[in-house]
N, C-alpha and C positions, 0 to 999 in steps of 0.2 A: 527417445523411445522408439523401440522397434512396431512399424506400423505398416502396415502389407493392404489395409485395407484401400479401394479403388474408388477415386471421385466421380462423381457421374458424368464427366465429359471422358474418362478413360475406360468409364466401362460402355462406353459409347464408342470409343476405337475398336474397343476388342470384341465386340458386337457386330464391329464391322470386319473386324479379320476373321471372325469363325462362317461372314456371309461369303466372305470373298476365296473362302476355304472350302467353303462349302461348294462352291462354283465348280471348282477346279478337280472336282472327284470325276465328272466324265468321261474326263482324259484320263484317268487312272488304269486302267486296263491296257490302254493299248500302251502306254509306255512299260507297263507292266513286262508286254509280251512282246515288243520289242525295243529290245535292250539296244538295240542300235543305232538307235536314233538318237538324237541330240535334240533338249529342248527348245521350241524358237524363245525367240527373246521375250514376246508376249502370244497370251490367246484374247481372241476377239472380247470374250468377257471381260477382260481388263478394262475396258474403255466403259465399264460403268461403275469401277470403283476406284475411288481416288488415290494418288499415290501414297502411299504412307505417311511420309514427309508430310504431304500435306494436311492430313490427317493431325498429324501431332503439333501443326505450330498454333500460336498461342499459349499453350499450356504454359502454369502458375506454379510456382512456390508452393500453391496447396494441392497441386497434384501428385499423383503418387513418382516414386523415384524414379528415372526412366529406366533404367537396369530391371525393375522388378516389374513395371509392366511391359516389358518385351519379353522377361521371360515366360510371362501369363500370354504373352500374343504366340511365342513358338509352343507353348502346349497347347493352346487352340488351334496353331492351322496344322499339326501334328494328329491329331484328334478327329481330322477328317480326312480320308483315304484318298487324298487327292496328287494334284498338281500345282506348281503354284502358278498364276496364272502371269506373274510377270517373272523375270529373274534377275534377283538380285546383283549390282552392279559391283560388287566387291566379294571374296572370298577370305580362306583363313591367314593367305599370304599377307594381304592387308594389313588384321590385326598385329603379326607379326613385324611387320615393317612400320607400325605405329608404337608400338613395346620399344623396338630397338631402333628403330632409323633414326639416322641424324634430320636436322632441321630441315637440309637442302635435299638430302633422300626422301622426303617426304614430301617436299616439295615438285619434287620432279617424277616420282612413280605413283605417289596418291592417287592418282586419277582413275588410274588401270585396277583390272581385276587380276589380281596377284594370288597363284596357288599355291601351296605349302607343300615341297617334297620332302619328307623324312623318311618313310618307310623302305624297308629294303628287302630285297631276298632274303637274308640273314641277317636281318636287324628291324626288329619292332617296338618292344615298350622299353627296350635295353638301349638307348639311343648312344650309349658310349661305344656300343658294339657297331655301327656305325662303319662303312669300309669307301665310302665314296670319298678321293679327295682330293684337295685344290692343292697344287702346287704354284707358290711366285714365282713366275718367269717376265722379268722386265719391267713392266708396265703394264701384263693381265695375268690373272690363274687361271692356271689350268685344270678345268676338271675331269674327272673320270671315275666311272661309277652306273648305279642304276637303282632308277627308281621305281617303288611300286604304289597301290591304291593311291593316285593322285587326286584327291576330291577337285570338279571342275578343272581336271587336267587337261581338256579339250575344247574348252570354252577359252581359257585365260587367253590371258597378252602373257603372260610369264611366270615365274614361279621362284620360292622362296626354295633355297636349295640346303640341305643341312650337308658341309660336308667337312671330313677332316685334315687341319694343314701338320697337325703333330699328330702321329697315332701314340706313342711315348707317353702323351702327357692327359693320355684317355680325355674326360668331360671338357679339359680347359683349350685341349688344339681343336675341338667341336667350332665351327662358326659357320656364320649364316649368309649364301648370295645369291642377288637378283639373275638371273638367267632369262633374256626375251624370248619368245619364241620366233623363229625363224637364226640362231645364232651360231655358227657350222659348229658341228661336232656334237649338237642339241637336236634329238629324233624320240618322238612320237611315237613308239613301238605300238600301241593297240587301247584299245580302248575298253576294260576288262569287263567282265563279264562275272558276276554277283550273286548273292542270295537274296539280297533284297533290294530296297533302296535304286533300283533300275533305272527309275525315271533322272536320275543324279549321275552326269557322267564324271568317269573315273578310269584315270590313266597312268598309263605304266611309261615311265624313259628311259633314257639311256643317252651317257654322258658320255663322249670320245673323244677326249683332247680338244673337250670344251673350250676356250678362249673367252675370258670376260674383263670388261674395263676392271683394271685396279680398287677402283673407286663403287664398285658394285658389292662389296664387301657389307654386308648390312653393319653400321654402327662405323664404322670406318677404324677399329680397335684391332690392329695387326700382332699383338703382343701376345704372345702364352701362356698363362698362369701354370701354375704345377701344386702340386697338395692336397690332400684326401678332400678339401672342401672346396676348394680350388673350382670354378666353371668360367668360359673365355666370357666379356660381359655380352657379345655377340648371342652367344647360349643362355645364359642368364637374361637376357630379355626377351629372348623369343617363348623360353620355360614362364617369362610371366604372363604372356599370351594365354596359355592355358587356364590359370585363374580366373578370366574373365569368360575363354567360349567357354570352358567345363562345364561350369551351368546352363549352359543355353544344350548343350547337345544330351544333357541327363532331363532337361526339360523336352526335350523333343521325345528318349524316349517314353517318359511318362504321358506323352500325347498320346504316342503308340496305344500305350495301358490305358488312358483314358478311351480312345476310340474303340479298342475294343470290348472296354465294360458297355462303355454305349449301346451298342450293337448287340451284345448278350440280353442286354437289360430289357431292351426294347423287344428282341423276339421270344425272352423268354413272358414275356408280358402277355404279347400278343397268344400266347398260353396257355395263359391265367394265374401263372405263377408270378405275383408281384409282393416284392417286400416290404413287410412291417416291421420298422424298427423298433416301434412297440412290445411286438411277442418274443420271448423269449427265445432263445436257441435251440430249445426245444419242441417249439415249436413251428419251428419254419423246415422248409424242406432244403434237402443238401445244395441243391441250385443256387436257393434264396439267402444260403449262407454263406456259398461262394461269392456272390455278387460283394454281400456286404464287406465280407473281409479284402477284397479286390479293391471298392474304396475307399477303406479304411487306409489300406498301404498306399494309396493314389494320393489321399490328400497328406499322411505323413510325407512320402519323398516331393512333396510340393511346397513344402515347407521348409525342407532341407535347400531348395534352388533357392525360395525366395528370400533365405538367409543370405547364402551366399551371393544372390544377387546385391541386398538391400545392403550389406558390408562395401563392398564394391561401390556400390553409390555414394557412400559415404566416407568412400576413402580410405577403407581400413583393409590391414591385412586378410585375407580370406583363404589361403591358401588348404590348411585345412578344412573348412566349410565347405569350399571346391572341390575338393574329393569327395567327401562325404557324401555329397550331392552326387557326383558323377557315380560313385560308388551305390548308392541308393536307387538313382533312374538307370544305372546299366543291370543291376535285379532286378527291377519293375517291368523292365522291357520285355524279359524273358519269361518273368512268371507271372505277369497280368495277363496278355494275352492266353497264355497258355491253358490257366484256369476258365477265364470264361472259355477257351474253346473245348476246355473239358463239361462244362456246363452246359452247352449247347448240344454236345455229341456228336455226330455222325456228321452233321451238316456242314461244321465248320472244318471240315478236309475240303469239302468242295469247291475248286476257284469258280465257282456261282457267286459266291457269295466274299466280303472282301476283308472276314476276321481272318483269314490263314494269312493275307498280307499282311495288317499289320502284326503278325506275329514277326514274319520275314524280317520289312521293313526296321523294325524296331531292333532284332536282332545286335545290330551293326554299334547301339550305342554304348552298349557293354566292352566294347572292342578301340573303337579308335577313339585319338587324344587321350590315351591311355588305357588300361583294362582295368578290368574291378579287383584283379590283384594287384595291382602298379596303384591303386586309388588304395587299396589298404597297405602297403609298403607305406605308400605318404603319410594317411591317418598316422599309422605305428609309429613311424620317426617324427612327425610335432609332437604326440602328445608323448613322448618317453625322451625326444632333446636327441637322438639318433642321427648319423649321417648314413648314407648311402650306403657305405664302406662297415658301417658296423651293423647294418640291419640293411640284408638283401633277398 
């Protein structure tokens, strides 16, 4: 049976992640406003809440799935305008290298915070369109090419590189490799510069007759496939990466939506305008019906994550679900904020106040790990049996 509800020791974690979120909002401004800085590892707050980890051991059989309550913990520290106050020790390279890496790949790079390059000048949710690539020469490939929005591109130890060794054989010469930082012909161009999301650095590279061991190949599968369904299994595991963050980043934007109802709610309050869900529609005022309908759609796309999560947990395909979700919290992100700050009125243009961020901020979850049209391409091809090729 599908079951979402939280044990009281989990809603005691996440009690603890919306304190510890809540912390981390003072710092929000100035990374806000400068983008050029780079987060430290921790703020002094940190040393009064315990690390996560620690937080979660113990937990029972009868507690809820851990997939479904991490995604209820990234709508809670989403939900508040903040910082986080430690920084996480791993990235989406990671995930990536957990999908596809071999035993001993995993063994050996696990450790590190590993960042995922795919995007390009001329290449975003079309990942076949792709132009960076590895050539075999000897005993390393070669690569060359360039990359752009590198999430923790300037943090990492290294980074997951999508590049291609066949352009001929489109999706299946696609494969994926480790790249350290410091590795000649591997340059840092600049550290971009955003609409939102500020306090998150993000970099752009550039590949130049790159050199990497042989053996840095994620998956260690040198072979081509060919055929309209055809993907290298190097592609094919890193594409299952996405099944798993989708949820977590369509959950972050609905934290977005969620902190900015918040925020509406409470000054339209302070007002006197507060809602009965009692009175009809006719009876409340246009404010008081924006609030409600804001989350209304807040807790439907929260139910779409914790689908997808709870599938996940359990082992089952989700692929679909995963869009769904991602496709639902990359709307949310755009039009919850935006309503309440239509609610609000004038106010909420002012950086005084910290709704027009998460409008910003949230912006971005409609966009990466795919778009809300890339998320309905996918819907459309499970539920009609479609490949790529017959529905683009």
């Amino acid at each position: 049976m599908v079951d979402f509800s939280l044990s009281d020791p989990d809603r005691a974690v996440l009690d603890g992640v919306a304190a510890e979120a809540k912390a981390g909002e003072k710092y929000a401004r100035h990374y806000d406003d400068h983008e050029e800085e780079v987060l430290p590892k921790s703020f002094p707050e940190a040393s009064g809440f315990p690390p996560i980890q620690q937080r979660l051991r113990g937990r029972s059989g009868h507690d809820t799935p851990m997939l479904v309550l991490q995604v209820l913990m990234r709508i809670e520290r989403e939900a508040h305008c903040g910082v986080p106050l430690r920084q996480p020790p791993t990235a989406l390279g990671n995930a990536a290298l957990d999908a596809a890496g071999t035993a001993v790949q995993k063994a050996r790079w696990g450790h590190l915070m590993l960042a995922m390059s795919i995007t390009e000048p001329g290449a975003g949710s079309d990942t076949k369109a792709i132009q960076t690539t590895a050539r075999l020469d000897g005993d390393a490939w070669v690569l060359n090419g360039d990359k752009i929005f590198v999430t923790n591109g300037v943090r990492c130890d290294g980074t997951i590189v999508w590049a291609t060794v066949d352009k001929s054989a489109g999706r299946g010469g696609i494969k994926s490799f480790l790249v350290m930082k410091g590795t000649p012909g591997f340059e840092l161009v600049r550290k971009e510069r955003k609409l939102g999301i500020r306090a998150s650095d993000t970099a752009a590279y550039a590949f130049r007759d790159c050199r990497v061991p042989r053996d840095h190949l994620i998956g260690g599968d040198e072979s081509v496939p060919r055929g309209e369904r055809e993907g290298s299994a190097s592609y094919k595991g890193v594409l299952k990466t996405f099944n798993m963050t989708r949820p977590f980043v369509a959950a972050g934007g609905i934290g977005k939506a969620l902190g900015a109802f918040r925020f509406a709610r409470d000054r339209l309050a302070e007002a006197g305008i507060v809602v009965d869900v009692d009175e009809g529609p006719t009876c409340r005022s246009a404010a008081a019906q924006a609030l409600l309908d804001i989350e209304a759609d807040i807790e439907a796309a929260t139910l779409t994550v914790l689908r997808a999560a709870w599938l996940a947990s359990q082992g089952k395909p989700n692929n679909l679900e995963a869009s769904v979700a991602k496709a639902k919290g990359g709307e949310l992100c755009r039009s919850g904020p935006q309503r309440a700050m239509e609610a609000l009125g004038a106010m909420s243009l002012s950086h005084d106040y910290p709704i027009e961020q998460y409008l910003r901020d949230g912006r971005i979850t409609d966009i990466y790990e795919g778009t809300g049209q890339i998320q309905r391409l996918v819907i459309a091809r499970e539920i009609l049996g479609y490949s790529s090729e017959e529905l683009t």
